[in-house]
N, C-alpha and C positions, 0 to 999 in steps of 0.2 A: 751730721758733723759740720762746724764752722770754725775756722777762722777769726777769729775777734780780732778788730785793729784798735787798739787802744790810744792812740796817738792824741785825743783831745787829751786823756787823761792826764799823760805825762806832760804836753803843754802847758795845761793849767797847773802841773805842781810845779812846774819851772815858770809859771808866770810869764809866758812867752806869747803873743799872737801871731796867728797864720800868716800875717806882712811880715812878721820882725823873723821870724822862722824863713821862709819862702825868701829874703834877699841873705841870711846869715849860711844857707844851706845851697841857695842857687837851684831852686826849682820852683814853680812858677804857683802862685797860688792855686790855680785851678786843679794841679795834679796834685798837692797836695791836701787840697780840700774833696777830692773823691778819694783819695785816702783815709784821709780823718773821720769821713762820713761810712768808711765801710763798703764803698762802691768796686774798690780797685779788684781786678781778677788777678794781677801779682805783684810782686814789688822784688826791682831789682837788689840782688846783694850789696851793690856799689848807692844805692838809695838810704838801702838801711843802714849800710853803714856809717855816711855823714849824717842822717839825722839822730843815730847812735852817740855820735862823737857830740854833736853840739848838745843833744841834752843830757848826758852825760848819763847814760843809761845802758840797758842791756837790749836786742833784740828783745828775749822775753816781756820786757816792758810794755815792749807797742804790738807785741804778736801775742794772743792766745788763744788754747784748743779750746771748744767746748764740744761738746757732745751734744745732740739732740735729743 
């Protein structure tokens, strides 16, 4: 069982980069980029919820189950 973080996904349908995200959200590329890449082991609620807000989306969007 995994966790998918989907966050390039929603970046690219907002047309946004991980610079222009990383200063609109206030966290620093690197954390964001071992998020985007799948690496992170959690992500805070107060995390998910401003990069909720700026791409205008749902948690579900950048979190999903799969099953193995």
């Amino acid at each position: 069982m995994a966790i998918i973080v989907n966050l390039d996904v929603m970046m690219a349908k907002r047309k946004i980069s991980l610079g222009e995200l990383s200063q609109k959200v206030d966290i620093t590329q690197a954390n964001l980029s071992i998020l985007k890449t799948g690496k992170a082991k959690a992500i805070r609620f107060n995390t998910l919820n401003v990069l909720c807000k700026e791409l205008d989306c749902q948690p579900g969007d950048i979190l999903e189950f799969r099953k193995d």
